[in-house]
MIVOTI-391939 format. One record per residue (C-alpha): residue number from 1; x negated, y negated, z. Coordinates in steps of 0.05 Angstrom, whole numbers. Example, Ala and Ser with C-alpha at 12.3 -4.5 7.8 and 13.67 -1.06 7.14 Angstrom:
2
<tiba 1, <-246, 90, 156>>
<tiba 2, <-273, 21, 143>>
***
This chain:
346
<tiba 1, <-2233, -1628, 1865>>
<tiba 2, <-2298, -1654, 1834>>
<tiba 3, <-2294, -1733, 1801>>
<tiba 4, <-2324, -1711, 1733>>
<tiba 5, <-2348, -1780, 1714>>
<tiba 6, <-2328, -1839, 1754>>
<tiba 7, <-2246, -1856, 1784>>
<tiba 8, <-2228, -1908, 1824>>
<tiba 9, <-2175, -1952, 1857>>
<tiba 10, <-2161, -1999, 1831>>
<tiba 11, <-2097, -2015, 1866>>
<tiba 12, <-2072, -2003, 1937>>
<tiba 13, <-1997, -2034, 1976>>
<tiba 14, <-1963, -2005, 2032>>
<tiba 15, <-1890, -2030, 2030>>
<tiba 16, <-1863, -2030, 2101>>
<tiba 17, <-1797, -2063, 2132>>
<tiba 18, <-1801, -2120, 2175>>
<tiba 19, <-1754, -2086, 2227>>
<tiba 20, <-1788, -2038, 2277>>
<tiba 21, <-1756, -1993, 2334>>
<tiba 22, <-1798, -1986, 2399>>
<tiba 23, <-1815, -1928, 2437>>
<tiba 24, <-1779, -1956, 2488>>
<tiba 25, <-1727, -1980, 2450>>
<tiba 26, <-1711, -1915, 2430>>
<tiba 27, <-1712, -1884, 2500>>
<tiba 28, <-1662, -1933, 2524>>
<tiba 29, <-1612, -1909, 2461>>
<tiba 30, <-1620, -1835, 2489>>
<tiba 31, <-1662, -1822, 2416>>
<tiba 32, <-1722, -1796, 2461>>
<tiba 33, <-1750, -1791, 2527>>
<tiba 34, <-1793, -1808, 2571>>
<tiba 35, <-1839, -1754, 2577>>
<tiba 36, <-1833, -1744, 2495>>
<tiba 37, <-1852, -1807, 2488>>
<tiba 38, <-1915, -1805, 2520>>
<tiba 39, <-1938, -1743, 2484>>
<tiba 40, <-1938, -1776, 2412>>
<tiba 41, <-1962, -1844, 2436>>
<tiba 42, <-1929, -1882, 2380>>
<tiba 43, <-1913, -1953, 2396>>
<tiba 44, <-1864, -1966, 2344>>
<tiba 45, <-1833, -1943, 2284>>
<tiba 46, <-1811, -1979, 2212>>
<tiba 47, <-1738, -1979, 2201>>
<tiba 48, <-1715, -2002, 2130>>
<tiba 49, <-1643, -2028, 2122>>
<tiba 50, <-1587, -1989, 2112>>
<tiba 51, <-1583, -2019, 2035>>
<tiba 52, <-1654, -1995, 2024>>
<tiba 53, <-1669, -1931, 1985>>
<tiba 54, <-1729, -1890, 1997>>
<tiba 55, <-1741, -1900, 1918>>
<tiba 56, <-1731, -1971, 1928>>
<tiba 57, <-1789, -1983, 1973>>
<tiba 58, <-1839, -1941, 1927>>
<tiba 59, <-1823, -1989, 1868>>
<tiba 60, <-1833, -2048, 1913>>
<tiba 61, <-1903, -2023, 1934>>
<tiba 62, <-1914, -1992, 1866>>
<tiba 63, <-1909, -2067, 1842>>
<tiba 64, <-1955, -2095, 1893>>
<tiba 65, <-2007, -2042, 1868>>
<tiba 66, <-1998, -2061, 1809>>
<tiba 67, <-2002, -2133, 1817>>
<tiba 68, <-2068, -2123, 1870>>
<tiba 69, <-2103, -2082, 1803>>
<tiba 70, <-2074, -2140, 1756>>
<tiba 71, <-2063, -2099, 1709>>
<tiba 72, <-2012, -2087, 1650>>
<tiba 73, <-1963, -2029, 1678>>
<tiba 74, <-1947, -2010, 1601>>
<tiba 75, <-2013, -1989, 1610>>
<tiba 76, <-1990, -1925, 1664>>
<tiba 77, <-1987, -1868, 1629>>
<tiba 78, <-1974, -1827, 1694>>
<tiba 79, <-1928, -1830, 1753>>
<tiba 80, <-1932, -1788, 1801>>
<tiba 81, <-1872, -1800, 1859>>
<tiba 82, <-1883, -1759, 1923>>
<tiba 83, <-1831, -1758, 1984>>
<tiba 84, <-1813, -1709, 2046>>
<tiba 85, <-1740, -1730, 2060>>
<tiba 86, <-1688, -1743, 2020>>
<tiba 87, <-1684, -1793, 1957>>
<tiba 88, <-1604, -1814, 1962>>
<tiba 89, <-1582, -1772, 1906>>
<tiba 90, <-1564, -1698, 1899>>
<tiba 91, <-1587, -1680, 1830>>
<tiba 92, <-1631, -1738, 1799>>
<tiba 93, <-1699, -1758, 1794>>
<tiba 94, <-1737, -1815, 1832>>
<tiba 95, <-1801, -1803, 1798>>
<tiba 96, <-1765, -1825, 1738>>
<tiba 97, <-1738, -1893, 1774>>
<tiba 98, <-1793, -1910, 1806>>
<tiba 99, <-1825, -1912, 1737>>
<tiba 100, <-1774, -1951, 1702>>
<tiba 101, <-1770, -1992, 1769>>
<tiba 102, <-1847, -2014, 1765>>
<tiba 103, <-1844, -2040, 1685>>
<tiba 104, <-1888, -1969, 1670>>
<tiba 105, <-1832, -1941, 1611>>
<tiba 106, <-1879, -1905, 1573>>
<tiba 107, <-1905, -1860, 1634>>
<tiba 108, <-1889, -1793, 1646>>
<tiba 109, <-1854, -1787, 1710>>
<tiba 110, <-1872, -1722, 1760>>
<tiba 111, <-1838, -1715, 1822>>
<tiba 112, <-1877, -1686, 1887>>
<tiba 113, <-1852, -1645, 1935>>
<tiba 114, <-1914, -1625, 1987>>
<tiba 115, <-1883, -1648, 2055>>
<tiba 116, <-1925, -1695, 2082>>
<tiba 117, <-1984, -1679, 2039>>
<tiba 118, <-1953, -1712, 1977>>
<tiba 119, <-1991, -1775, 1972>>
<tiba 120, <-2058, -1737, 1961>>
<tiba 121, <-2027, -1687, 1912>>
<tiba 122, <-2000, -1745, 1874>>
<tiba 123, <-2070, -1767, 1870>>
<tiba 124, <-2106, -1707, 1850>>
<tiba 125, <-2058, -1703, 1800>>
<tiba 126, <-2068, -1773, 1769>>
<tiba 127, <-2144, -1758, 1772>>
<tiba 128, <-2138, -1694, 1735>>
<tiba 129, <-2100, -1732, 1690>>
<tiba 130, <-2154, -1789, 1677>>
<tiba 131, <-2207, -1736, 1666>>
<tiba 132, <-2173, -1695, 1625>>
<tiba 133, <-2147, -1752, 1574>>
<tiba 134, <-2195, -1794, 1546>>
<tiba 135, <-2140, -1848, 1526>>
<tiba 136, <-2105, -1849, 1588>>
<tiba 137, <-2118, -1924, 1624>>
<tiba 138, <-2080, -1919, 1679>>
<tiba 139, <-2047, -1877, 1736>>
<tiba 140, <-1990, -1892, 1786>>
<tiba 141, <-1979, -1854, 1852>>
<tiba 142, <-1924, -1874, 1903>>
<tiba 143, <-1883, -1850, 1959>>
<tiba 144, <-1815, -1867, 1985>>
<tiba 145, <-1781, -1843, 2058>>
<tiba 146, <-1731, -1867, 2096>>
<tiba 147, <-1710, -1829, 2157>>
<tiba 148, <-1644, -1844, 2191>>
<tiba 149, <-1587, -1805, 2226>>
<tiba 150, <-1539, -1771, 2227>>
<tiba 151, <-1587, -1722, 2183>>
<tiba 152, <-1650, -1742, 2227>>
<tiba 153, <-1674, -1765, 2289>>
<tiba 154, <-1728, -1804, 2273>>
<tiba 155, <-1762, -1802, 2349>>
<tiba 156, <-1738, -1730, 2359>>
<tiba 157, <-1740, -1682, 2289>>
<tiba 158, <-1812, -1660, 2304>>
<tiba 159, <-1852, -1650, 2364>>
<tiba 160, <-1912, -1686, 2341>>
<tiba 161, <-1888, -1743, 2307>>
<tiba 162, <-1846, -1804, 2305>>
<tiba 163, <-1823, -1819, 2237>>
<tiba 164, <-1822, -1886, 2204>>
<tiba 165, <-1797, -1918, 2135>>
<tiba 166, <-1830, -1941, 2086>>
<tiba 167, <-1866, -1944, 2012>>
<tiba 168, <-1946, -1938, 1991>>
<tiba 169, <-1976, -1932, 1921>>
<tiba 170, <-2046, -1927, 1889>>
<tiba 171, <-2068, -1955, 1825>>
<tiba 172, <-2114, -1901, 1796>>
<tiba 173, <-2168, -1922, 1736>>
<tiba 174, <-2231, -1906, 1705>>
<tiba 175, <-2295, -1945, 1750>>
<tiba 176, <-2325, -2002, 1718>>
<tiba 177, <-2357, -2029, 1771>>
<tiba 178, <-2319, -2102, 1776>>
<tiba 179, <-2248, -2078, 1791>>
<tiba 180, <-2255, -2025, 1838>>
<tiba 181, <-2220, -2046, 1907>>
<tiba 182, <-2248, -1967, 1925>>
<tiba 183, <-2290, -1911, 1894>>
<tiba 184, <-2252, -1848, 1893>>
<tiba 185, <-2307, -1790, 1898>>
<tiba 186, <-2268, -1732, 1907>>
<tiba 187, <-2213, -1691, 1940>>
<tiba 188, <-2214, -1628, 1981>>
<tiba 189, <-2157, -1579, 1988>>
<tiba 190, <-2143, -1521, 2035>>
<tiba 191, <-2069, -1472, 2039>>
<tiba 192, <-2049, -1425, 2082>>
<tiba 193, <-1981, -1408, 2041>>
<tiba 194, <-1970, -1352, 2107>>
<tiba 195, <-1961, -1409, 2148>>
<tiba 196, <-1896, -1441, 2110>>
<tiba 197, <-1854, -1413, 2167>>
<tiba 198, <-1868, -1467, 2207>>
<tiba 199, <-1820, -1515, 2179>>
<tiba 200, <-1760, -1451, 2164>>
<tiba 201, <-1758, -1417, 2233>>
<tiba 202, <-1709, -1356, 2237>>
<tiba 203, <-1656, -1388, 2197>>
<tiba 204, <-1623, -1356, 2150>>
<tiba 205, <-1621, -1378, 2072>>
<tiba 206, <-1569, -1438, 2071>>
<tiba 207, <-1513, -1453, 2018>>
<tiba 208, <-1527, -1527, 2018>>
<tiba 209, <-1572, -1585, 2047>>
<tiba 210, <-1560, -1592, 2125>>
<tiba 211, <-1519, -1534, 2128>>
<tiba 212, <-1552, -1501, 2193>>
<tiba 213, <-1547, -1565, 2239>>
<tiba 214, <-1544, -1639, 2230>>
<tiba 215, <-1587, -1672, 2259>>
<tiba 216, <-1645, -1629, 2226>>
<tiba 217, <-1681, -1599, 2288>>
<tiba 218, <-1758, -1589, 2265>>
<tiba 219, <-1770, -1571, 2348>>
<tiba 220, <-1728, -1512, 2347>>
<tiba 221, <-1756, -1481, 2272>>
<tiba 222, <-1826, -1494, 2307>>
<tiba 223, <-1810, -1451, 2371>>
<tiba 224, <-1779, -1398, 2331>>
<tiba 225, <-1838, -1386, 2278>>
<tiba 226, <-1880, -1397, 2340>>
<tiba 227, <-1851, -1331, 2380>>
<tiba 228, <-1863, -1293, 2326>>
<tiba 229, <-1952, -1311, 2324>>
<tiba 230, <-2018, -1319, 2359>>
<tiba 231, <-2001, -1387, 2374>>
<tiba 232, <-2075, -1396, 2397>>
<tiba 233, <-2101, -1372, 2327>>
<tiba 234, <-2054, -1401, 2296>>
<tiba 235, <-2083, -1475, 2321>>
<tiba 236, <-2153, -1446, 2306>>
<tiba 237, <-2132, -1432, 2242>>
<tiba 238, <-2106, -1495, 2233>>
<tiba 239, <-2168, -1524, 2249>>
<tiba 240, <-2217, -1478, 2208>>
<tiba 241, <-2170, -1506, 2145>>
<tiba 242, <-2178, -1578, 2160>>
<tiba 243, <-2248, -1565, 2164>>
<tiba 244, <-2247, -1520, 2100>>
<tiba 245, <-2214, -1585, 2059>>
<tiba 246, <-2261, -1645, 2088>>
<tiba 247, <-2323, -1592, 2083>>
<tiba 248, <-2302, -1583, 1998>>
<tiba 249, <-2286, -1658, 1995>>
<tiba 250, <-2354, -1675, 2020>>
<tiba 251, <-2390, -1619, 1973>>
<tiba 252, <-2355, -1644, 1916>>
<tiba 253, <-2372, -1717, 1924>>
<tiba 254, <-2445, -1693, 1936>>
<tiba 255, <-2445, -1725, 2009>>
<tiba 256, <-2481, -1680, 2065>>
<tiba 257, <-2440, -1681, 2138>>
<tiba 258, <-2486, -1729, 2171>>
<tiba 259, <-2491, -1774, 2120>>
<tiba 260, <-2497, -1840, 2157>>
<tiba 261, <-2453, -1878, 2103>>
<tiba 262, <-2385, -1836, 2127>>
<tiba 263, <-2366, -1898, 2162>>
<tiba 264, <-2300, -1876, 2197>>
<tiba 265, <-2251, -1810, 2189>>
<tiba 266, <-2178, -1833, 2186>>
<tiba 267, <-2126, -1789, 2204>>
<tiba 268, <-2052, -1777, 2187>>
<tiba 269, <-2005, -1830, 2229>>
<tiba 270, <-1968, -1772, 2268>>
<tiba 271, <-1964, -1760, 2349>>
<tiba 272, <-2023, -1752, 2405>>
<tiba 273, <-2015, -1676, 2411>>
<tiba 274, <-2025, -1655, 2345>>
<tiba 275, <-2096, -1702, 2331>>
<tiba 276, <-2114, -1672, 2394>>
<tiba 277, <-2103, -1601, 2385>>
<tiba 278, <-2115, -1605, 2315>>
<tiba 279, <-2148, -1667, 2269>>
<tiba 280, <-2201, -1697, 2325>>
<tiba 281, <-2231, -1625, 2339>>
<tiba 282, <-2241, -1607, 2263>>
<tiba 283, <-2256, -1677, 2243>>
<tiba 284, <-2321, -1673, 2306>>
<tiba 285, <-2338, -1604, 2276>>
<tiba 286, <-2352, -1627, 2208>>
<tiba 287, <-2376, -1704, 2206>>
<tiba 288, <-2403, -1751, 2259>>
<tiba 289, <-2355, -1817, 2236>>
<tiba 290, <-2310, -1859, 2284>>
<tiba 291, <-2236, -1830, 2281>>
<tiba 292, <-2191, -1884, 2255>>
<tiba 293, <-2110, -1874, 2276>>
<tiba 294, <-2076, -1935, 2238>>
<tiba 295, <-1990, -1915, 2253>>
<tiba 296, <-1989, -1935, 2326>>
<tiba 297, <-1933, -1994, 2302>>
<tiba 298, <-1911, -1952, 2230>>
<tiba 299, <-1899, -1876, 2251>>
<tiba 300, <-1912, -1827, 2205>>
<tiba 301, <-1893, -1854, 2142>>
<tiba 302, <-1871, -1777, 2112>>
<tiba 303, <-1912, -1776, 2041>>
<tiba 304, <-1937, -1850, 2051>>
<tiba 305, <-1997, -1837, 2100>>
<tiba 306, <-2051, -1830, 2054>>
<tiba 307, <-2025, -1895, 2011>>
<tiba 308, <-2025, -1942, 2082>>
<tiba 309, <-2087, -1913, 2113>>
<tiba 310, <-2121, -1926, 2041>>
<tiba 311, <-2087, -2001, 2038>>
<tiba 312, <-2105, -2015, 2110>>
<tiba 313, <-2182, -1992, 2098>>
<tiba 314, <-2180, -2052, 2040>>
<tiba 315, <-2137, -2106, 2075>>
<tiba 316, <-2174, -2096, 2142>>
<tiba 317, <-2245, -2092, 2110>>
<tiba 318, <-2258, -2033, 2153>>
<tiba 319, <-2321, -2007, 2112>>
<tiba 320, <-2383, -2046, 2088>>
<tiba 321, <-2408, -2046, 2020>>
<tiba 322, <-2437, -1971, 2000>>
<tiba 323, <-2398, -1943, 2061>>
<tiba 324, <-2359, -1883, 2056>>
<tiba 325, <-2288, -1860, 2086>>
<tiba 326, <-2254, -1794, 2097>>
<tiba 327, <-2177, -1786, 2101>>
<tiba 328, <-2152, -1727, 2129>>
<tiba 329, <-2081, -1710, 2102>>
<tiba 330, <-2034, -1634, 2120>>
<tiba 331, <-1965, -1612, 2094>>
<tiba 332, <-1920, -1574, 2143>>
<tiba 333, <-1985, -1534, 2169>>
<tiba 334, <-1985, -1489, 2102>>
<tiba 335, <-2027, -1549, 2061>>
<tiba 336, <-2087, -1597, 2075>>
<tiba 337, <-2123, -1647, 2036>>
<tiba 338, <-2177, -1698, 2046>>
<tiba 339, <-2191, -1757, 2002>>
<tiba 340, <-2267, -1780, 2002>>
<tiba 341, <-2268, -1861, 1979>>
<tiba 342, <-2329, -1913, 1982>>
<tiba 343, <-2330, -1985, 1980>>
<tiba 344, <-2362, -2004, 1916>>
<tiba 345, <-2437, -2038, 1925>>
<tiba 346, <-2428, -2099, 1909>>
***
């Protein structure tokens, strides 16, 4: 998606509990093992309260963006709430609490459903929003997950991950050059709607949530859509689709690949195996950038990786004035996104 005049963030908060489960905490409760442990290198994960709602911790970070723009949220004219695990109710909206939650009661309210490639959806949605409304001021985009048994393992639903709780939001505005924590310059998309499979297995169609088994078992879907593919072109197509959505970010924003401002690539907070086979290979092929890997003590935050990688880049000053950063996002291997931002001059 090309920035057709100038979008920025103005905005950024990660809301993460204070509790954390270790790697080898988790071994010791029989939640993992060993050997699984060392394959997704995760330290540590978040783990909210059992009194928290997933919607709960997207208001709280949706008011800390807020508060870190300092601006009116009357002024939002656009929420966009993205998640991958269940909200706490059957048939109801978050988008629509997280809204009223953050003081923003004049906003429409969209809900997001991309897996784990909400967070940038969200965002492409508030920017085609600001650039296709001249009075629109203001956009909000959050995320919400909490993962907890008996529906989910947290250390043991996915091969390639370890799954953590928490809430992230982004403050989205025109650029005027004095409150801009980071340029947005554009955002690149790739699909591979063939590839949905991944996350359904062999199952049949179910009558109701968790039907099949409880806990979910992402492993087992994975080896059954597996058997059935070139599970060595399948990774290379995985690959050639990361590289497809950084490769349009980048012509978008009008940045060449070896532009020596792309200070760092930052990639999704999941496991070892899958930046290996995956991320660090496409992310070599197509820029020369250090790659950044910020969820060693969150997990993967479902929906919220894009929203903490973005918060850490401002709270840990990791670019300069005029550099550039590329975040690498992907949705249950059918989806992939990558969000090109810039620390403003000066």
């Amino acid at each position: 998606m090309k920035i057709v005049g100038a979008l920025s963030i103005k905005g950024a908060a990660a809301w993460l509990p204070d509790t954390t489960q270790t790697a080898d905490e988790a071994i010791a409760a029989g939640l993992l093992t060993a050997e699984y442990a060392k394959r997704i290198g995760i330290e540590a994960v978040t783990v909210a309260e059992d009194t928290m709602g997933a919607p709960d911790m997207a208001v709280l970070a949706g008011r800390r963006a807020i508060e870190d723009a300092n601006i009116d949220p009357a002024l939002i004219g656009l929420v966009t709430h993205s998640w991958l695990f269940y909200q706490g109710h059957d048939l109801w909206s978050p988008a629509h609490y997280v809204a009223d939650g953050v003081g923003a009661s004049s906003a429409t309210a969209f809900g997001i459903h991309q897996m784990s490639n909400g967070g940038p959806t969200a965002v492409q949605l508030g920017a085609i929003n600001l650039m296709a409304d001249p009075d629109a001021h203001y956009t909000l985009a959050t995320s919400g997950d909490r993962f907890c048994l008996p529906a989910i393992n947290r250390w043991g639903v996915d091969s390639d991950c370890a799954l953590g709780d928490g809430g992230g939001a982004l403050v989205l505005g025109r650029s005027d050059g004095e409150t801009d924590r980071l340029r947005l310059l554009s955002v690149g998309t790739a699909t591979a709607p063939e590839f949905e499979g991944l996350c359904r297995g062999d199952d049949v169609w179910s009558p109701h949530p968790l039907w099949h088994r409880m806990p979910i078992d992402g492993t087992r879907l994975k080896t059954a859509f597996c058997a059935s593919i070139d599970v060595e072109q399948f990774v290379l197509a995985v690959r050639k689709k990361l590289v497809e959505s950084v490769q349009q970010a980048l012509d978008h924003a009008g940045i060449e690949n070896g532009d020596p401002r792309i200070r760092i690539a930052v990639v999704p907070r999941i496991g070892r195996g899958l930046l290996e086979r995956a991320f660090q290979p496409a992310l070599r092929d197509t820029v020369r950038a250090e790659i950044v890997h910020l969820g060693g003590r969150t997990g993967h935050l479902g929906a919220g990786d894009l929203f903490a990688n973005i918060t850490d880049i401002i709270e840990l000053n990791l670019l300069e004035p005029g550099e550039i950063a590329i975040i690498a996002s992907s949705g249950g291997s059918c989806s992939w996104s990558c969000v090109v931002v810039q620390q403003p001059a000066g």
